[in-house]
N, C-alpha and C positions, 0 to 999 in steps of 0.2 A: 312359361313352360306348361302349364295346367292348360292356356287354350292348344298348345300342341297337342295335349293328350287325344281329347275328344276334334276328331277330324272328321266331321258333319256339322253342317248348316243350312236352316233353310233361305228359301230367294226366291225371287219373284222373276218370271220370265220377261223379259219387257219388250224383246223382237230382234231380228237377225240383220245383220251387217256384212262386210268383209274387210280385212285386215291387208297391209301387205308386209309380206315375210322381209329376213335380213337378204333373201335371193332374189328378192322382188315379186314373188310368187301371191298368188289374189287366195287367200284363205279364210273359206265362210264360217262367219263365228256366229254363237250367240249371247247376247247381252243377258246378265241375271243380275238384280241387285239382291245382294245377299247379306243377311243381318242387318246393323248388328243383335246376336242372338242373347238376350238378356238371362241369368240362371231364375228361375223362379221358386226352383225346388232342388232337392236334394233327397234322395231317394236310397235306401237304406238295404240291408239283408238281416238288420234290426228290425225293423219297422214294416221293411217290403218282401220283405226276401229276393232281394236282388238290387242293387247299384246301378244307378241310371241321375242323371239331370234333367230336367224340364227347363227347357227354353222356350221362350216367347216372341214372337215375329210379327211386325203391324199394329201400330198404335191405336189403340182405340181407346176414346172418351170413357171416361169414369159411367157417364151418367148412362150411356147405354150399357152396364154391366151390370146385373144382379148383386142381390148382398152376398151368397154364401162364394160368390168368385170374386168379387171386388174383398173379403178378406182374404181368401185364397192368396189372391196379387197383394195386399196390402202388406201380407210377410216382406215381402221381397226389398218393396219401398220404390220398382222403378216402375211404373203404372201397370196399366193393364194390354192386353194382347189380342189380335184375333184367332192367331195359329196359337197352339202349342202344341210340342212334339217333347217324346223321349229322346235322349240322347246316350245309349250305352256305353258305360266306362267303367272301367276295372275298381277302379278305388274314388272318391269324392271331397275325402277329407282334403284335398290342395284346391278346392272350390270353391269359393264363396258365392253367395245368393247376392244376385244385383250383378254379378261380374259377368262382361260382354266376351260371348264368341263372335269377332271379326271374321272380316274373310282373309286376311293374313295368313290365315293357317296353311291356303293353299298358294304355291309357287309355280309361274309359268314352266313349264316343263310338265307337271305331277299331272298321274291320269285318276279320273274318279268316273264313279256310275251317278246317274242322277235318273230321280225317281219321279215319276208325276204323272198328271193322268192325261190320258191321249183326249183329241179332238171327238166330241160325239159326230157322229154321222147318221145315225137313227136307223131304221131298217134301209139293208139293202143287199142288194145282190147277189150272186154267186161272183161273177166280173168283177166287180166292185171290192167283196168282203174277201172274197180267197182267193182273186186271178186269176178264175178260168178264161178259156180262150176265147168259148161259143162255139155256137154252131155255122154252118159256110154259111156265106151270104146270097150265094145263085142253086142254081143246081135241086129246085124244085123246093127249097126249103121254105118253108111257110108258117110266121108265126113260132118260131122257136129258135129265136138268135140267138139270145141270153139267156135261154136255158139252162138249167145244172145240166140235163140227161138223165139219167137211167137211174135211179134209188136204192134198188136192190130187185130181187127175184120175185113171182107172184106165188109160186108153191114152195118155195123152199128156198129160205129162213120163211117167208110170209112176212115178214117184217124186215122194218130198215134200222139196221146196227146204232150203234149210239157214237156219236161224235162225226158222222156224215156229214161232212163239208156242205151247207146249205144257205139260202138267204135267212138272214137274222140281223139282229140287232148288235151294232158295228160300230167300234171305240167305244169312248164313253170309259175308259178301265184304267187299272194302273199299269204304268209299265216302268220299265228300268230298264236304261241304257247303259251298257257297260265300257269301259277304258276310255273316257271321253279325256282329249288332249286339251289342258289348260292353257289358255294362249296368251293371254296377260290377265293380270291381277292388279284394281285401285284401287289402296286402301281408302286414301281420303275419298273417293266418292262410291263406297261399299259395292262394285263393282268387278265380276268375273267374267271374262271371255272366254267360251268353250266352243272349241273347235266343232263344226258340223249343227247339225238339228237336234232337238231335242225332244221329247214330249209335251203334249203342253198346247193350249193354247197362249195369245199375250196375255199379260197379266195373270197368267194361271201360276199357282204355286208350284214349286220344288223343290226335293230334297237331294244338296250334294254333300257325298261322303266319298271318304278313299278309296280306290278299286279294291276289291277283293282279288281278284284274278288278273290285274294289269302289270307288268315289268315294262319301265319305259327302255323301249328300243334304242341302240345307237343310232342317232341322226346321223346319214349319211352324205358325206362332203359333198355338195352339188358341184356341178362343174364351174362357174363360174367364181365360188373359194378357190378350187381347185388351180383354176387359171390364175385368179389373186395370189394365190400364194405361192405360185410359177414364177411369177413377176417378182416377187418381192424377193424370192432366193436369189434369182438372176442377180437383181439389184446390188442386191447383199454381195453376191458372187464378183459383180464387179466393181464396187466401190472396195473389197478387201484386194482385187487385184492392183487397183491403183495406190492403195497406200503402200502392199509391197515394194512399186516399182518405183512408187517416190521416197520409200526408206531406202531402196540401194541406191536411187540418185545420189541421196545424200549423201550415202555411206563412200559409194564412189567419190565426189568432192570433197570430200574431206580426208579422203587416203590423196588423191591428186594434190590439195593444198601441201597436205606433210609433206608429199613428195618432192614437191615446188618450194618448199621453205628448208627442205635439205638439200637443194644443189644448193640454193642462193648460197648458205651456211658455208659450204665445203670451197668454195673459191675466193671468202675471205679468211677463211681458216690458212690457206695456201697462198693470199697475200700477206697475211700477217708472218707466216713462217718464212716467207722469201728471203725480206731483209738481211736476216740472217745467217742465211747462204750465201750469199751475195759478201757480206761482209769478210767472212771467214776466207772466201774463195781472193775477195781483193787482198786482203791479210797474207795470205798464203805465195801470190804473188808478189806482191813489195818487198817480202822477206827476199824473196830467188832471186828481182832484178838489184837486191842490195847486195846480196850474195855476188852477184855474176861481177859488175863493175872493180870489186877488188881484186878477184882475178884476174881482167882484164890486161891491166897494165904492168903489173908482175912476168905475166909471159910476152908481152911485148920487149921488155929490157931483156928478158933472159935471150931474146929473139936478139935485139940488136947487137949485145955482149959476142954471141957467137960468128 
């Protein structure tokens, strides 16, 4: 929690690369190894009137360090340093001396400025230091290509204003780059990828901390997500249409089955009741032809008698 607070660290520029995105997109990064930033100090509003830690960046041998800075480091107990830097923070008491700011602090996605100092260039130009155009190249021009032009007036100002775009002495400064895109982060080998260029030459120091003024953007769905994730609906869309159609198959064969296991049902039902009928109905008849025979011969006599 304590290295979340404090989001700065310094790194060493080591040279540029390119990455390829989840789109497949070629995005030029640059390599920093950053940290790890060791606390050396702890800095007060007791003591300093203000709250801040010192960190320390680049190992350097005891024996090239003086005495009043090799006690200075010897508080800490984790050697000595070539950089150190303040690092402003609200409160220090969650801090201890010796404890390392990683570059963990920052996650692919987060934007930050980074601070360092640009390439010297030495005198030059107007072309060169401020990108003027020049003067035409034909048209009788002689000797004044790369000229600025014109300075100012000869009677009035009589002089040339202050801040006059002219040749002078070019980089060499600090600058600071602002909302730089964090592209991946390695912890184990103290490793940041920041989108675009930076200041700096190789091996040149800098300082990264959180943007002040950046809000990361919504990334927007490239078309080929977009297409991926066309396909996968479809997909979707038709693998639930087939399970539908193979739940009512089933649902179908199995209303069919019942259907088919109740005629079978219904015509042994109808055998089994037959006998029945059958019996009663012979019954019924044996009575009437027992019936009939004794009458028979009865009206026969009365028949002969007459």
């Amino acid at each position: 929690m304590a290295a979340e607070m404090a989001r700065e660290i310094i790194g060493k520029k080591l040279g540029m690369t390119r990455v390829f995105s989840q789109e497949g997109n070629i995005v030029p990064v640059t390599i920093i190894e950053a940290g790890p930033c060791p606390i050396v100090q702890k800095k007060t509003k007791e003591n300093d009137g203000y709250t801040a830690l010192q960190v320390g960046f680049l190992k350097k041998k005891p024996t090239r360090v003086n005495r009043p800075l090799m006690g200075h480091f010897g508080k800490c107990g984790v050697g000595a340093f070539y950089i150190l830097k303040e690092l402003r923070v609200d409160e220090v008491d969650s801090y201890e001396l010796g404890q390392e700011i990683a570059v963990d602090i920052f996650q692919p996605g987060d934007l930050v400025d980074v601070t360092g100092t640009s390439k010297g260039r030495g005198f030059s130009g107007v072309m060169k230091r401020h990108g003027f155009r020049g003067a035409p190249g034909s048209h009788g021009t002689h000797e004044y290509f790369r000229h600025g032009g014109s300075i100012g007036s000869a009677a009035d100002p009589s002089r040339t204003f202050k801040g006059k775009k002219m040749p002078g002495h070019f980089g060499n400064r600090r600058v600071t780059i602002q909302n730089i895109e964090v592209v991946e982060v390695r912890p184990e080998q103290n490793l940041i990828f920041l989108k675009g260029a930076i200041p700096g030459w190789r091996n040149g120091i800098v300082v990264i901390k959180q943007a002040k003024k950046g809000i990361v953007p919504p990334r927007p769905i490239p078309p080929r997500e977009k297409r991926e994730e066309a396909i996968k609906e479809k997909v979707k869309t038709e693998v639930e249409v087939k399970e539908e159609v193979a739940v009512k198959a089933e649902v179908e064969e199995e209303v069919k089955e019942e259907v088919k296991a109740k005629a079978e049902q219904q015509p042994k039902e109808e055998a089994e009741g037959e006998p029945e009928g059958k019996e009663k109905v012979k019954a019924e008849v044996e009575e009437q032809l027992k019936e009939e025979p004794e009458e028979g011969p009865q009206e026969e006599g009365k028949k002969e008698e007459s």
